[in-house]
C-alpha positions as CSV (number, residue, x, y, z in Angstrom):
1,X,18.6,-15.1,-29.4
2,X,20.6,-14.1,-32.2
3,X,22.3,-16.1,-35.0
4,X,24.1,-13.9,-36.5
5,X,28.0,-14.6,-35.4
6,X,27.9,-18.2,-37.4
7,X,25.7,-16.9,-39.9
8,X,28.4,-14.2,-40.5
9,X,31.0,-17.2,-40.3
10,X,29.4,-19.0,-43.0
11,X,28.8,-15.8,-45.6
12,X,32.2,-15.2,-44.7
13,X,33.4,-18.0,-47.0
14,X,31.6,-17.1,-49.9
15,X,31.0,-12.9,-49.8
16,X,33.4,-10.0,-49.1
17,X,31.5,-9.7,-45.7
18,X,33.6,-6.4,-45.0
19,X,30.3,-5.0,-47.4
20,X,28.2,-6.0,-45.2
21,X,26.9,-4.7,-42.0
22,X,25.6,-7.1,-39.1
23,X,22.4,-5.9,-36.6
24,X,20.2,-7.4,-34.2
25,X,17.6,-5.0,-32.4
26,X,14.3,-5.8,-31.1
27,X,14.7,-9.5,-30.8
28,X,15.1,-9.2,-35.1
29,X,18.2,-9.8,-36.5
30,X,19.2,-7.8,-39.9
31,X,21.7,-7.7,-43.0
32,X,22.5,-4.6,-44.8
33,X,24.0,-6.3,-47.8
34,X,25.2,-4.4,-50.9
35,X,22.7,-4.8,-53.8
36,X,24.9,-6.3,-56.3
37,X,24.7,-9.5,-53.9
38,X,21.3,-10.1,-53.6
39,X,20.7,-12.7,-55.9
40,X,23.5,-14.8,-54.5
41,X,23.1,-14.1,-51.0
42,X,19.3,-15.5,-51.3
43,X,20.4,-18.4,-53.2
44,X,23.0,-19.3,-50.4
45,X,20.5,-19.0,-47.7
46,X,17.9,-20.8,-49.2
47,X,20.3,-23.6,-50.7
48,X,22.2,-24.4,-47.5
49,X,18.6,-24.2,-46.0
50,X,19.1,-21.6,-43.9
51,X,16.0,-20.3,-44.8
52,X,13.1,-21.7,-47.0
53,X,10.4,-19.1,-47.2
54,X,11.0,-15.5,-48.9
55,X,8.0,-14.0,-47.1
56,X,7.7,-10.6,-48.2
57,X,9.8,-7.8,-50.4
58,X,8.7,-4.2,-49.9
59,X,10.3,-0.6,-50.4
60,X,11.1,1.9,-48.1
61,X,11.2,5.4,-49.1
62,X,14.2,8.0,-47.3
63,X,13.9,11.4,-49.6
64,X,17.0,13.1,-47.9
65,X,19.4,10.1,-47.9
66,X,21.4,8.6,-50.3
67,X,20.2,6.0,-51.7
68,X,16.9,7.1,-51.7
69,X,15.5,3.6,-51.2
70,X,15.5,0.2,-49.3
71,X,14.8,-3.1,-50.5
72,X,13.6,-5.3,-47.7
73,X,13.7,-9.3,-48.3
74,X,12.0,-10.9,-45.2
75,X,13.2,-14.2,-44.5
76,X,11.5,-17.3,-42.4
77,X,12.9,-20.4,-41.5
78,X,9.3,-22.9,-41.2
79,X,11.6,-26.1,-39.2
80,X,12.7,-23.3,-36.4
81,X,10.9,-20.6,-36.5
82,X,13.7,-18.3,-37.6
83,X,13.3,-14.9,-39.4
84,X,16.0,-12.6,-41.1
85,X,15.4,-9.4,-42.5
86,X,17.9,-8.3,-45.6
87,X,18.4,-4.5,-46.5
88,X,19.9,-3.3,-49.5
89,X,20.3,0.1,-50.8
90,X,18.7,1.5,-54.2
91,X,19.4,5.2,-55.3
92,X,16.7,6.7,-57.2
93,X,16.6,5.9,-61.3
94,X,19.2,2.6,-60.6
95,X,17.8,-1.0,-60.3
96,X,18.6,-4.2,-59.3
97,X,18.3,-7.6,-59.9
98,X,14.7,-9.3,-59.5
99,X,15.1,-12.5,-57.2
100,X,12.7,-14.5,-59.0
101,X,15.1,-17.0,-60.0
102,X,15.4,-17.9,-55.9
103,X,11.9,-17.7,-55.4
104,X,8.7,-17.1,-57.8
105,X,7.0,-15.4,-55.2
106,X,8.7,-12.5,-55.5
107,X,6.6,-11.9,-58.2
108,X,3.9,-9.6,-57.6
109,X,5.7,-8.5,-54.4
110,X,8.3,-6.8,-56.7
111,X,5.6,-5.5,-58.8
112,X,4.3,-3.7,-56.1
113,X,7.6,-2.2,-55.0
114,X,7.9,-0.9,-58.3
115,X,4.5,0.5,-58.6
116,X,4.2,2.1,-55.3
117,X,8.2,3.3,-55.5
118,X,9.4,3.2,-58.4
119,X,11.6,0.8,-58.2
120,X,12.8,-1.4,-60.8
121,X,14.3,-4.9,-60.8
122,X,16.2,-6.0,-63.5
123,X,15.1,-9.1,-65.3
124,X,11.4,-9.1,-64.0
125,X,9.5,-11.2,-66.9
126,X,6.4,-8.7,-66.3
127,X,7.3,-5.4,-64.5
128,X,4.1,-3.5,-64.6
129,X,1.9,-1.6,-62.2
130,X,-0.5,-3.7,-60.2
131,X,-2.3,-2.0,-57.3
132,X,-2.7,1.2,-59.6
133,X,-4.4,1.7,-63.3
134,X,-2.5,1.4,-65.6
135,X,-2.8,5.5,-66.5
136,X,-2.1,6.2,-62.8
137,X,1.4,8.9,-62.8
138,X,3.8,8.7,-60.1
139,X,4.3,6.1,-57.1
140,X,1.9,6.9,-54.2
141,X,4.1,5.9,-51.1
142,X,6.9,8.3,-51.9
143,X,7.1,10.5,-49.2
144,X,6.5,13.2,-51.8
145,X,3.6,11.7,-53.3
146,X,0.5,14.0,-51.3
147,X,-2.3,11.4,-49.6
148,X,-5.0,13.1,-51.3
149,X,-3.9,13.0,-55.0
150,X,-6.6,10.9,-56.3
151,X,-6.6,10.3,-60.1
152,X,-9.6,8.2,-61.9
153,X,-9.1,5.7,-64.5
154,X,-11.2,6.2,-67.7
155,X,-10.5,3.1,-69.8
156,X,-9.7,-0.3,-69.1
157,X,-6.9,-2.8,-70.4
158,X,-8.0,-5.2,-73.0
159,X,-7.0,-8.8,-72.7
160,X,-3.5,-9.0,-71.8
161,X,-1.1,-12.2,-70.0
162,X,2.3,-11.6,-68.3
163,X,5.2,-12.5,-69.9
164,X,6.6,-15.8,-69.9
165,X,9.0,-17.6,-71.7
166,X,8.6,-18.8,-75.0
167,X,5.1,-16.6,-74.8
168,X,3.9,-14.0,-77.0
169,X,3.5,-11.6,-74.1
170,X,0.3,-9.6,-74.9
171,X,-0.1,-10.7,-78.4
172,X,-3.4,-12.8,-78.5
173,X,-3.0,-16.4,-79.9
174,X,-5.7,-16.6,-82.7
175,X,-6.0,-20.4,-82.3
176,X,-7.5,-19.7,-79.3
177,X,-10.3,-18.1,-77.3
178,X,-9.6,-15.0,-75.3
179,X,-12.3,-14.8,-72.3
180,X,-12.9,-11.8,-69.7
181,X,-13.9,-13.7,-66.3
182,X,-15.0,-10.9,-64.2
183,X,-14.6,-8.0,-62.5
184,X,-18.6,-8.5,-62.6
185,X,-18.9,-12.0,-63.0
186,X,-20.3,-13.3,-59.7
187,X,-17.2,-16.0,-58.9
188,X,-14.9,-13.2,-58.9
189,X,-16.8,-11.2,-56.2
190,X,-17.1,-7.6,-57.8
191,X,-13.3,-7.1,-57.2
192,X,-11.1,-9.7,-59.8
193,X,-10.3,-9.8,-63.2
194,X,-9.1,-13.5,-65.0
195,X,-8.0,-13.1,-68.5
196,X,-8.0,-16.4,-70.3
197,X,-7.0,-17.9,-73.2
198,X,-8.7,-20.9,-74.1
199,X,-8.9,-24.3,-76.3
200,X,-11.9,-25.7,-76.1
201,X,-12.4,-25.5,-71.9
202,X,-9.2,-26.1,-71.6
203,X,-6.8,-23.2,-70.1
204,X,-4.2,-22.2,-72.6
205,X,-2.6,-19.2,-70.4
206,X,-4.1,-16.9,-68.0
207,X,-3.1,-13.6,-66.1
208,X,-4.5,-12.0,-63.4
209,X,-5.7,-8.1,-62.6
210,X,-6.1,-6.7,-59.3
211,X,-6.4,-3.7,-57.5
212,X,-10.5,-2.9,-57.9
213,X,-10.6,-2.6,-54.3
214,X,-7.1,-1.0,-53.2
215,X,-7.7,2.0,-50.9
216,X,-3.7,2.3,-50.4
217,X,-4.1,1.4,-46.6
218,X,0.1,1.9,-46.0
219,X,-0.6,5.5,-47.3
220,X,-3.0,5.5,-45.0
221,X,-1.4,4.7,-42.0
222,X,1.5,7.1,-42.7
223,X,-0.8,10.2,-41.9
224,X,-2.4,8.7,-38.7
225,X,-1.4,8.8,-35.7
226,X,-1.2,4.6,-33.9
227,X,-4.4,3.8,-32.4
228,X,-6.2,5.3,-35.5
229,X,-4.7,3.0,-37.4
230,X,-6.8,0.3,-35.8
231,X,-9.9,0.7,-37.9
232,X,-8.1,0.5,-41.0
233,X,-7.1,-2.9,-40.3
234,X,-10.6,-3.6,-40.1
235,X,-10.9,-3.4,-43.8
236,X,-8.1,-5.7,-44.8
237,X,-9.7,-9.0,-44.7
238,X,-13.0,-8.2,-43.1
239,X,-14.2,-11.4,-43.1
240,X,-12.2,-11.8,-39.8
241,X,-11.2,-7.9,-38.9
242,X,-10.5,-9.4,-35.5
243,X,-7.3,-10.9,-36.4
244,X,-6.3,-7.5,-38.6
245,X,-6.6,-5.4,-35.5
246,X,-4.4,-8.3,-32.9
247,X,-1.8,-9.0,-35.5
248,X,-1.5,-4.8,-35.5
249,X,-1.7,-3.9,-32.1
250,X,0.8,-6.8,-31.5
251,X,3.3,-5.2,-33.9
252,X,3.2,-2.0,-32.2
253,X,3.3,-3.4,-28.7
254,X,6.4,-5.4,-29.7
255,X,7.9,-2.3,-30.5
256,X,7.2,-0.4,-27.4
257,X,8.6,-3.6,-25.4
258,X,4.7,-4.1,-23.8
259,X,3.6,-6.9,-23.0
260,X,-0.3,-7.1,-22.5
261,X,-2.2,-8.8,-19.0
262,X,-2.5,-12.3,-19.7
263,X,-6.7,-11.4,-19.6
264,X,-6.3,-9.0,-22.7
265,X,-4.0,-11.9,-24.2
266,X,-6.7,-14.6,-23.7
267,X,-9.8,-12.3,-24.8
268,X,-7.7,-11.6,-28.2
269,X,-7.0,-15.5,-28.8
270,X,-11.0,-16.1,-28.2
271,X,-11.8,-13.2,-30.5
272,X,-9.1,-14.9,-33.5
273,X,-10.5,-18.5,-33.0
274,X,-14.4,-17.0,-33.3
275,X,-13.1,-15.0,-36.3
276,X,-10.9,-18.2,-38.1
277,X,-14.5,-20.2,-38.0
278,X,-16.3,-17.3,-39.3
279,X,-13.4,-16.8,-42.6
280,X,-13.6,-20.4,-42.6
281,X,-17.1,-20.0,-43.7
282,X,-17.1,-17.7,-45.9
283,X,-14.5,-19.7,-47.3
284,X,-16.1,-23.2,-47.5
285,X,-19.9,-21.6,-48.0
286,X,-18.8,-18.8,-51.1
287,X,-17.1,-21.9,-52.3
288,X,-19.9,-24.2,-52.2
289,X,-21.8,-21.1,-54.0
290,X,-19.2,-21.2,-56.9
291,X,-19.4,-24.6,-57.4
292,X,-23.9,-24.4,-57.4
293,X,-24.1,-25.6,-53.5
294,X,-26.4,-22.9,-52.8
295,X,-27.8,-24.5,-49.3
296,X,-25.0,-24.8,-47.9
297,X,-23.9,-21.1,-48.2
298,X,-27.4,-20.0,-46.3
299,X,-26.7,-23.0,-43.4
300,X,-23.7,-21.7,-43.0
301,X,-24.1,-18.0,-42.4
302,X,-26.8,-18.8,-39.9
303,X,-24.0,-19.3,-37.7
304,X,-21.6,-16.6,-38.9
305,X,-24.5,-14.1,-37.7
306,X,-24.3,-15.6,-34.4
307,X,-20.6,-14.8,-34.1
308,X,-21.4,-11.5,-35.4
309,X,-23.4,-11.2,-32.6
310,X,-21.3,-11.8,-29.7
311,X,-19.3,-9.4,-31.3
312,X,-22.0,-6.8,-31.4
313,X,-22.3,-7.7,-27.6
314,X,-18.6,-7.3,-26.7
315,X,-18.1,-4.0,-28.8
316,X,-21.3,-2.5,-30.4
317,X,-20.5,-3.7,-34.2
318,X,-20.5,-6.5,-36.3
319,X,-18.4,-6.9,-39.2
320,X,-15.5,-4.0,-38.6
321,X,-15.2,-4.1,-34.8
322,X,-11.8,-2.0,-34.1
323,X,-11.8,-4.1,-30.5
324,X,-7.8,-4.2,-29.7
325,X,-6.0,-1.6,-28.2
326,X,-2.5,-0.9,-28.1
327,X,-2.0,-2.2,-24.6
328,X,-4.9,-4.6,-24.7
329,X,-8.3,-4.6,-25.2
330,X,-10.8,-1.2,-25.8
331,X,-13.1,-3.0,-22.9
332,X,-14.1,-6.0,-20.6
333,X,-16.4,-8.7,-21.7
334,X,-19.9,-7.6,-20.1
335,X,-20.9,-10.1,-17.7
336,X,-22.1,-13.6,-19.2
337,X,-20.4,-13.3,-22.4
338,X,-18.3,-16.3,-22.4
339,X,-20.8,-18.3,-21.2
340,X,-22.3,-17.7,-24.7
341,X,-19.3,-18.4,-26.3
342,X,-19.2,-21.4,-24.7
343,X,-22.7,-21.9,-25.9
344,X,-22.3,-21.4,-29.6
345,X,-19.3,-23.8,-29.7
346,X,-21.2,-26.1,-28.0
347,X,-24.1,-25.5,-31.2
348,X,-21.0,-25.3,-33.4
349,X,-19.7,-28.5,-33.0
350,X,-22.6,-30.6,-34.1
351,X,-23.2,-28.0,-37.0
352,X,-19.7,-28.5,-38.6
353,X,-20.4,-31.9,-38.6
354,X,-23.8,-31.4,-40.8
355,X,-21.6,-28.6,-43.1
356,X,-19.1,-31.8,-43.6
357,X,-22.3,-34.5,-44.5
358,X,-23.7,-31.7,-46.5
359,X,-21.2,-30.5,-48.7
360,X,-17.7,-32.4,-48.4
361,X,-20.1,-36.0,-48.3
362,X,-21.6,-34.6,-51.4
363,X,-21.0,-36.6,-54.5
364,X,-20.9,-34.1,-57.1
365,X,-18.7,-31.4,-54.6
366,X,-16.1,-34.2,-54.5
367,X,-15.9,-34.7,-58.1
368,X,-15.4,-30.8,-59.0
369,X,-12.3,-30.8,-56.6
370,X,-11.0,-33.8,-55.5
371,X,-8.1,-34.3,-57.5
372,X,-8.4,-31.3,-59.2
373,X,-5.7,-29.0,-60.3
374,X,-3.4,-29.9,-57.2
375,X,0.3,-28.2,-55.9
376,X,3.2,-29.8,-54.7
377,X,4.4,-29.2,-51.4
378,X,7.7,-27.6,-52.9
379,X,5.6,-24.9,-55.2
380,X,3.9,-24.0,-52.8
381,X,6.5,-22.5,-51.4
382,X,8.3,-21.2,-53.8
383,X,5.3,-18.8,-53.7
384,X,5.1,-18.5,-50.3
385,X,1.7,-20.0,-49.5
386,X,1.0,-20.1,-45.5
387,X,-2.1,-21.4,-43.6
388,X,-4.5,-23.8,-44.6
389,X,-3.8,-23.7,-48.8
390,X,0.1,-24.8,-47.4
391,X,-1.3,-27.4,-45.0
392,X,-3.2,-28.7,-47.7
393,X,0.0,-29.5,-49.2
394,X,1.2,-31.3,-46.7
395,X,3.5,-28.8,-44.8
396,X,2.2,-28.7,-41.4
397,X,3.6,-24.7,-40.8
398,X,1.5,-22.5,-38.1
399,X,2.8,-20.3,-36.4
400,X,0.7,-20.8,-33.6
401,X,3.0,-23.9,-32.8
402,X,6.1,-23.0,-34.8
403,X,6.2,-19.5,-32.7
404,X,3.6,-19.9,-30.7
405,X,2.1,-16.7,-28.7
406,X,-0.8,-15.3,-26.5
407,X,0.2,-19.2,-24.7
408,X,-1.0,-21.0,-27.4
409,X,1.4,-23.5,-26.4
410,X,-0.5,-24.3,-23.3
411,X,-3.5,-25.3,-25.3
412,X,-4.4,-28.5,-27.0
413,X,-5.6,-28.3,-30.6
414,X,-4.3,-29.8,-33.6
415,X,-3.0,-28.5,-37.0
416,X,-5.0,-30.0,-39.5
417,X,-2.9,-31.5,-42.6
418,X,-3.4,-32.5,-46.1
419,X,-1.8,-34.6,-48.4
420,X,-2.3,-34.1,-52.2
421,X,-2.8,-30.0,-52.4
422,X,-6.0,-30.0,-54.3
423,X,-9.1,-28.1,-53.7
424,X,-10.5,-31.0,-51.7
425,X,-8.2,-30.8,-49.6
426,X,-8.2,-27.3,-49.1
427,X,-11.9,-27.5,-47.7
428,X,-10.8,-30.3,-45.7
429,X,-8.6,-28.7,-43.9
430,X,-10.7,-25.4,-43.2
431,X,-13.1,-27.9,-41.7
432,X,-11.2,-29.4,-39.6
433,X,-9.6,-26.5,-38.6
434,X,-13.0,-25.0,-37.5
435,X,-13.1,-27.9,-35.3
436,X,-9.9,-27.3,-33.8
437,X,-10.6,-23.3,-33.0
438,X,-13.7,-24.6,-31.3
439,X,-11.7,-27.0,-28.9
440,X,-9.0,-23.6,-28.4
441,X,-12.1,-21.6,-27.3
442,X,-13.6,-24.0,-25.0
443,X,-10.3,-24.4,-23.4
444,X,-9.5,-20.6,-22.9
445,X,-13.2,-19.7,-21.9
446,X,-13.1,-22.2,-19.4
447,X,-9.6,-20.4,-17.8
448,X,-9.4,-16.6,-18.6
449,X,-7.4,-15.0,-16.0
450,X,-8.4,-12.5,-13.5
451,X,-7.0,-9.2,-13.8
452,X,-7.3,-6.1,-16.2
453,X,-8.1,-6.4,-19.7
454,X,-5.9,-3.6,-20.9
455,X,-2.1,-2.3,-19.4
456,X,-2.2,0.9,-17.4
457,X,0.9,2.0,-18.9
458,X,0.1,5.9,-18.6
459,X,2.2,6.8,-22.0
460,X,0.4,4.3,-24.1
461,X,-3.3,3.5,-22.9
462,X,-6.0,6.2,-22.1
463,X,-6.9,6.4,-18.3
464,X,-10.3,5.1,-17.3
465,X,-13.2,8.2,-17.3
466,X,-13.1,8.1,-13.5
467,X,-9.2,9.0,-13.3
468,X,-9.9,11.8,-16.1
469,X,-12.6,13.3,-14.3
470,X,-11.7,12.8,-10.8
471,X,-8.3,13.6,-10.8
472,X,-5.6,15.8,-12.0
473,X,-3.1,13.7,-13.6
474,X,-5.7,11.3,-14.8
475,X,-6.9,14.5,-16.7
476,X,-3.2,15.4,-18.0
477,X,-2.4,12.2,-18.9
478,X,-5.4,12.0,-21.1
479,X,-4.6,15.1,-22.6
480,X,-1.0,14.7,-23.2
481,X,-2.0,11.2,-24.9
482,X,-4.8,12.7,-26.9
483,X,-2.3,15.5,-28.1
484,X,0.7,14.5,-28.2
485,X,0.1,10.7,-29.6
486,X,1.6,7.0,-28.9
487,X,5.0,7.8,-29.8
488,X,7.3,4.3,-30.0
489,X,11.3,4.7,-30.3
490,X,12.4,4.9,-33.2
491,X,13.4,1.3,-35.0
492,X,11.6,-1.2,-37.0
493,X,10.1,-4.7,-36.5
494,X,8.1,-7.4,-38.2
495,X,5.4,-9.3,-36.3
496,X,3.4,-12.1,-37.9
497,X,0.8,-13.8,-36.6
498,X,-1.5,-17.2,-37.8
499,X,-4.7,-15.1,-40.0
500,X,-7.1,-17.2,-41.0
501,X,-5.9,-17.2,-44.4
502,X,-2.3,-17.9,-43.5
503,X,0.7,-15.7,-42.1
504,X,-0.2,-12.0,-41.4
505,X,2.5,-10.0,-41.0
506,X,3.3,-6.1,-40.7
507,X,6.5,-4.9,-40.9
508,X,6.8,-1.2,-39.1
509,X,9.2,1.2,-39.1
510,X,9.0,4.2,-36.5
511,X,11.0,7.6,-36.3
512,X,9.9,8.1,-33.3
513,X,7.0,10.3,-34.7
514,X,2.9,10.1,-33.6
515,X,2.3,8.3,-36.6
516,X,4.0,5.3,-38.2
517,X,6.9,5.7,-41.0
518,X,6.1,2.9,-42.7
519,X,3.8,0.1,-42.2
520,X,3.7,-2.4,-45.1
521,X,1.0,-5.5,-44.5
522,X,1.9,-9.1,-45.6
523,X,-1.3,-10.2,-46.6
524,X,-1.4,-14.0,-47.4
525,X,-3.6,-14.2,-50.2
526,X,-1.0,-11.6,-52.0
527,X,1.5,-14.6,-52.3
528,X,-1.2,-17.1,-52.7
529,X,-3.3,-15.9,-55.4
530,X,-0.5,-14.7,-57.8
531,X,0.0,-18.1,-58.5
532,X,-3.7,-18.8,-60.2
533,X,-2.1,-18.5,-63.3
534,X,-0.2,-21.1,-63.3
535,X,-1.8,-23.6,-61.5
536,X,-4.9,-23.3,-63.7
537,X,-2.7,-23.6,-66.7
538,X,-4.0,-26.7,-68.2
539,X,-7.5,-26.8,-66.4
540,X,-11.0,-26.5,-67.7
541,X,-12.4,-23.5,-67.0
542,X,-15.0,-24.8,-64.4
543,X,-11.6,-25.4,-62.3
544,X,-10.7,-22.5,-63.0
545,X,-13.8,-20.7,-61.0
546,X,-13.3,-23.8,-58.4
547,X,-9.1,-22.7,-57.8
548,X,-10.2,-19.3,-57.1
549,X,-12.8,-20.5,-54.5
550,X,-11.1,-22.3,-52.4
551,X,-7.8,-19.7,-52.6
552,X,-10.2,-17.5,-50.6
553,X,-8.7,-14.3,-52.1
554,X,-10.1,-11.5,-50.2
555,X,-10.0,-8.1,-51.9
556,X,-9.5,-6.3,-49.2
557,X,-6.4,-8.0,-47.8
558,X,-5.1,-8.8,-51.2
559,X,-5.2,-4.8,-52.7
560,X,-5.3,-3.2,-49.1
């Protein structure tokens, strides 16, 4: 239901609202506001609490209008579950004020708009490119920018920090020791860059580079039509590309108005659940590796095999499985399937207990992390952490209870909680939430509906091979849906769901077209990991290599 009318009452005493322009469609509700008010307009809603989360900021590119670009600040409210999306207009070579000063994490955020558009926000301390090289020409999702214009970088940066104040910028300190950590050192996992200054082992300053592994996924999904999108999401965190393809399907789906068979809902919430453990592993077990807990890491992936398995069973792959539909599910379960599940949760149980003696029990993990380089609850989101690095902060926010979907508020499972923010309790919460996706699957194994596994809406989902080859309009509808594409109305939405790593969100924007006008991701170790730099400042370097670990920064999700 809408909030708009007293929201409007409220602006009303403190902006010419007559600027402003009021929506609410698909469930969403929207400001256009004009850009010279941005900075105070976040500051209000975040001061009066409306909202305390600035979850994403992306551009949107519109070559024949005037102005050429939109903003888009997307807002969440973590006590109610609220969202708001704020629009403002930016014509080509103009700017506008960077909303850093309301909250840090619109750091790298804005550094993307203004790398993939070109658009610049005044008063960014380090407004730089950051998914492309730094000899990369033009913004590659302007409309005009062609798909295929590749262009190779043949040098790299030296050492160089972002800008902050009272800081030399990228002038190197000579009291101190500059240090490369990475892309090739093993911690940093082929695909990040820490640049260091040090005193002693002590962190000075630090900066980050990514984009090693950024494959410009939105371009991507711009030139193909909606269901072949699906395997693309895959390779955004594909340490759990179950949860990529549901939070994308779901997005579409909501934009069509579908609503999938309660059987197709359960199989996906069994699929995330499997796939949280099996990030959660990775997670604790690379971790472990980083720290020298090399058996742990091999115990571990005994198990995340096994889930790899079941997917193999349900789909024919293992690691990128492309196994949602839009409309539901690409097939049944074959027949004793969840009686495996079932099986490996029951195996599962007893072995995150062992995991927990073996590692968290462990005398010298607890002293690398346990009290070591903690955040504060309000930091954290000021950067806009979400899912277990925010619960172990003490902020209890998933959305599978704050907005619950897929009748996750029918089940009984806890969300796990921490209480000081450091790296302890980061792996204690992944633990424990391990345990808790185990108790979600048992529960939903135990009860999956009867009925179809996918919709049989005929202008979204492909008739079975019995309709296309035994009858005439099974045969047409295939054809016309083969040809002609999923085509939603034209409108835009943003749909987030609980990733392993935190809030996963896609905001999509059709024009009625076969493929998607825009699709930005929210990936959650984007927000997360831009604040390394600061929350290492003042660490040893050890801790350093520890913060990263337990951040679980996934390249994939993080450069898309």
């Amino acid at each position: 239901m809408s909030y708009l009318e007293p929201l409007k009452k409220d602006l009303s005493h403190r902006f010419k609202i007559e600027a402003y322009h009021f929506l609410h469609a698909f469930g969403e509700d929207i400001i256009v506001a004009p850009k010279e008010d941005i900075v105070p307009l976040l500051q209000f809603l975040r001061d009066n609490k409306y909202f305390d989360f600035l979850m994403d900021v992306c551009g949107v590119d519109y070559p024949n209008r005037q102005p050429r670009f939109d903003v888009v600040y997307h807002l969440f409210n973590s006590k109610n579950g609220r969202r708001l999306r704020i629009k403002v207009g930016v014509a080509e070579g103009d700017s506008l004020d960077s909303v850093m000063s309301v909250w840090r994490g619109a750091d790298w955020f804005e550094r993307e708009a203004y790398d993939m558009f070109g658009i610049v926000f005044r008063g960014h301390p380090n407004l730089r490119r950051i998914l492309t090289h730094h000899q990369f020409v033009g913004h590659p999702l302007r409309k005009d920018y062609e798909a295929d214009q590749q262009q190779h970088c043949t040098a790299a940066l030296g050492i160089h920090f972002d800008n902050e104040p009272g800081s030399a910028g990228d002038v190197l300190d000579e009291r101190f020791v500059p240090i490369n950590i990475g892309p090739s050192h093993p911690a940093m996992h082929g695909t990040l860059r820490v640049m260091a200054e040090l005193d002693g082992e002590t962190i000075v300053r630090a900066s980050c580079e990514i984009g090693y592994l950024h494959r410009c996924f939105e371009k991507m999904a711009e030139t193909h039509p909606y269901n072949q999108v699906i395997p693309y999401t895959d390779r955004l965190n594909y340490c759990s590309a179950p949860m990529n393809n549901v939070g994308y399907c779901r997005t579409v789906e909501r934009l069509l108005g579908l609503t999938i068979p309660p059987k197709a809902q359960a199989m996906r919430v069994i699929l995330c659940e499997l796939s949280r453990i099996i990030d959660h592993i990775v997670a604790v077990g690379t971790g472990g590796v980083d720290l020298g807990a090399l058996t742990a890491f091999f115990h571990l992936f005994t198990y995340r095999e096994k889930v790899y398995t079941l997917f193999e069973k349900l789909c024919g792959a293992r690691l990128t499985v492309a196994m949602t539909r839009v409309g539901g599910m690409a097939q049944d379960a074959p027949d004793g399937w969840l009686d495996e599940v079932l099986s490996f949760c029951k195996e599962m149980r007893g072995e995150v207990d062992e995991i927990s003696r073996l590692l968290l029990d462990n005398k010298i993990f607890i002293q690398r992390t346990r009290g070591v380089l903690p955040v504060k609850a309000a930091d954290a989101i000021q950067w806009g952490y979400t899912g277990p690095l925010l619960r172990a902060c003490g902020v209890g926010l998933d959305l599978r209870k704050t907005t619950p979907y897929y009748g996750y508020d029918q089940l009984d499972f806890d969300v796990p909680v921490g209480t000081h923010g450091d790296i302890y309790d980061r792996y204690l919460v992944r633990i424990e939430e391990m345990r808790q996706s185990i108790r979600i699957i048992e529960q939903v194994c135990k009860s999956v509906p009867s009925g179809d596994f996918t919709s049989r809406d005929r202008g979204v989902v492909l008739p079975s091979k019995k309709d296309v080859y035994g009858n005439i309009e099974g045969l047409m509808n295939h054809f016309m849906l083969v040809i002609k594409g999923l085509r939603p109305p034209p409108g835009e939405v943003y749909d987030a769901t609980e990733a392993a790593n935190g809030e996963l969100g896609f905001y999509l924007i059709s024009d009625g077209s076969a493929n998607p006008y825009r699709l930005k991701v929210r990936p959650p170790c984007f927000a997360i990991y831009q604040s390394f730099p600061t929350v290492v400042k003042g660490g040893f370097i050890a801790d350093a290599i520890a913060t990263v670990a337990s951040m679980n920064v996934i390249a994939g999700e993080l450069d898309r």
